[in-house]
C-alpha positions as CSV (number, residue, x, y, z in Angstrom):
1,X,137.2,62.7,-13.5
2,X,137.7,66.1,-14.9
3,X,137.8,65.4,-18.0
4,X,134.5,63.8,-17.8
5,X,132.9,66.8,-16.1
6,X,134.8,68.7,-19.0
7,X,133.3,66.6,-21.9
8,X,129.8,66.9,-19.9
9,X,129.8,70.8,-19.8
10,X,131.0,71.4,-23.2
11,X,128.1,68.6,-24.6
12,X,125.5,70.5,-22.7
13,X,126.8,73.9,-23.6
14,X,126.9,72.5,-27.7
15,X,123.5,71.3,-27.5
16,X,122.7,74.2,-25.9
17,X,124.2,76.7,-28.6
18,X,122.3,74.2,-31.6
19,X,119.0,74.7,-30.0
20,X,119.4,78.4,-29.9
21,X,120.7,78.0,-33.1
22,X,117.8,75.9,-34.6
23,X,115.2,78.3,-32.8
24,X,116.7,81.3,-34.3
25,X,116.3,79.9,-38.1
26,X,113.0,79.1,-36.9
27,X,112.3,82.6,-36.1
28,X,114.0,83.8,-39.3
29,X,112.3,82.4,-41.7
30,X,111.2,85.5,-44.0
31,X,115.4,85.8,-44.5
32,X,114.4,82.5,-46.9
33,X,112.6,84.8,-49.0
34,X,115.1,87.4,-49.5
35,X,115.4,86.8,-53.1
36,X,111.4,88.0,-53.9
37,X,112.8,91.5,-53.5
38,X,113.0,93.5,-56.2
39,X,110.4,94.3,-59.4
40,X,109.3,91.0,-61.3
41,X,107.8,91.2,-64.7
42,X,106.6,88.2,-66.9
43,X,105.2,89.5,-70.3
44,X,102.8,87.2,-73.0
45,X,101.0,87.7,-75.6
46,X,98.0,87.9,-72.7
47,X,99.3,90.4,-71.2
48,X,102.5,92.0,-68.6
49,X,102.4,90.6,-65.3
50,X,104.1,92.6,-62.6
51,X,105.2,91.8,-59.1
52,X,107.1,94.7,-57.2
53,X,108.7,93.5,-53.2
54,X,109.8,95.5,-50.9
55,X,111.2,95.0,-47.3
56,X,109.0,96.8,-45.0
57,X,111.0,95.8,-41.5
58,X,112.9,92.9,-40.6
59,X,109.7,90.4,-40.2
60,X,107.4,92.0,-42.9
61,X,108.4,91.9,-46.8
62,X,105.1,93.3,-49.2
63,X,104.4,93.5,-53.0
64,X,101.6,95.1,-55.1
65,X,100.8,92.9,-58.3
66,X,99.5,93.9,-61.6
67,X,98.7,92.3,-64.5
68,X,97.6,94.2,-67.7
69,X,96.4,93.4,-71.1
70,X,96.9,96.9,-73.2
71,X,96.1,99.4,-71.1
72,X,93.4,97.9,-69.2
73,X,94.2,96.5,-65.4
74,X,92.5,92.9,-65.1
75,X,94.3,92.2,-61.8
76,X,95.2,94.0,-59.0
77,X,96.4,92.7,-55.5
78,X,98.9,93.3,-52.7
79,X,100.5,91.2,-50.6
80,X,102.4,90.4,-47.4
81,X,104.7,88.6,-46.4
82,X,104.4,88.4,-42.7
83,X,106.4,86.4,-39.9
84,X,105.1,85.9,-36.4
85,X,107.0,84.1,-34.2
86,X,107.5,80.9,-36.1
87,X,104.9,81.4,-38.5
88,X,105.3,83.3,-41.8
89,X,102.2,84.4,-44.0
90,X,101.0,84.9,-47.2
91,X,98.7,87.5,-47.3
92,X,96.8,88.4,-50.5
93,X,94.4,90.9,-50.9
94,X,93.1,91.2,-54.5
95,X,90.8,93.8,-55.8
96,X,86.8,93.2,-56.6
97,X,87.4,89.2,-55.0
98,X,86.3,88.1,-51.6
99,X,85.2,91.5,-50.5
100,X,88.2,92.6,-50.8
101,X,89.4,91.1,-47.5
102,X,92.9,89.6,-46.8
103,X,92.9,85.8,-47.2
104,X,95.9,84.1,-45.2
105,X,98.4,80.9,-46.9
106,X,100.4,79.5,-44.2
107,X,103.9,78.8,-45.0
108,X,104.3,74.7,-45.9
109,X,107.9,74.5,-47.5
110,X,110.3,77.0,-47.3
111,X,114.5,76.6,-48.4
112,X,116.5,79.0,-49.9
113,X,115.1,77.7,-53.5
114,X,111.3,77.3,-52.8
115,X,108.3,79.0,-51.0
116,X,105.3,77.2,-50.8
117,X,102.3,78.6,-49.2
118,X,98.9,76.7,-48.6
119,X,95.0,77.9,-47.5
120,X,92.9,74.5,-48.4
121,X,89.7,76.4,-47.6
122,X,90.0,78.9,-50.2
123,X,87.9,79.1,-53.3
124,X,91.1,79.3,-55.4
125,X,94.2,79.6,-55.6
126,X,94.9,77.2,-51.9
127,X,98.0,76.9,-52.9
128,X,100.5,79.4,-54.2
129,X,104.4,78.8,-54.5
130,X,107.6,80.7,-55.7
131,X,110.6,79.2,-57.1
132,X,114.0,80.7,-57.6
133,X,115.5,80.0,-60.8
134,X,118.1,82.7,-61.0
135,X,119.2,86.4,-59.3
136,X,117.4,87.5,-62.0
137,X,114.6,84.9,-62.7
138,X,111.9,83.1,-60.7
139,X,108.6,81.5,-60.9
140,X,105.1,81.8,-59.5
141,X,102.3,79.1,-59.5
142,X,99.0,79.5,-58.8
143,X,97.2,76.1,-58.1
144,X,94.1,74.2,-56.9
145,X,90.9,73.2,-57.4
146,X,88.8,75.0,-59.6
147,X,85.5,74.3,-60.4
148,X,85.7,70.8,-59.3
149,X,89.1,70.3,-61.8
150,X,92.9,70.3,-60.9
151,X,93.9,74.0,-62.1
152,X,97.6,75.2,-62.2
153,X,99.1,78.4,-64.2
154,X,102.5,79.5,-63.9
155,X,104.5,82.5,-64.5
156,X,108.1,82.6,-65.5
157,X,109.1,86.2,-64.0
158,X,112.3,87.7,-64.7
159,X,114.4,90.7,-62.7
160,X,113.0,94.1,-64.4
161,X,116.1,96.5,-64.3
């Protein structure tokens, strides 16, 4: 009989310590995006395309993003990457689009590999994702609908020293 009331505490203590467990991943999820920080760079014959991350507190991570063609600026944003609670954010403000108001992308897919953030109701981009190739490399996608046609462009970033 003891040993049954043994077995019984230490199940219900186990399952216990895995649903603390599972909720505390839950609530950790901007540690999957750990790797986004630092300064990000993809140059073409288009242009430089710059991403900069920094860790602003334990549940906020941000970025400003440029991209220039010689010396003129064609694209300017900021972002952050906010968790509350269970949900982490994508927020994107970019300069001279949408009034320049915030506009959200909920978190869809997150591992230690892959970020994958979604806003169906936006114009374009709704959906925006980040892949991690290397320490030193990653990629972004931009993709959607535009103009009534599937629309997708990539960037192949690597780790600017």
């Amino acid at each position: 009989m003891k040993n049954k009331i043994a077995l019984l505490v230490f199940l219900v203590a186990f399952s216990a310590c895995k649903k603390v467990d599972s909720e505390a991943n839950e609530k950790d999820k901007i540690k999957l995006a750990h790797w986004l920080l630092g300064n990000w760079e993809d140059k073409s014959v288009d242009g430089s395309l710059t991403e900069n991350w920094s860790k602003v507190n334990d549940s906020t991570y941000q970025a400003t993003s440029h991209f220039i063609k010689l010396k003129d600026t064609l694209h300017y944003e900021t972002i952050r990457l906010q968790q509350k609670g269970e949900t982490l954010t994508y927020i994107a403000t970019v300069q001279g689009q949408n009034d320049d108001k915030p506009v959200a992308f909920n978190l869809i897919t997150a591992n230690d590999k892959q970020l994958v953030f979604e806003n169906l109701k936006n114009d374009y981009p709704q959906k925006i994702s980040y892949t991690h190739i290397s320490k030193d490399s990653l990629v972004a996608e931009v993709s959607g609908i535009q103009q009534g046609k599937a629309s997708s462009e990539k960037y192949k970033m690597g780790k600017r020293k």
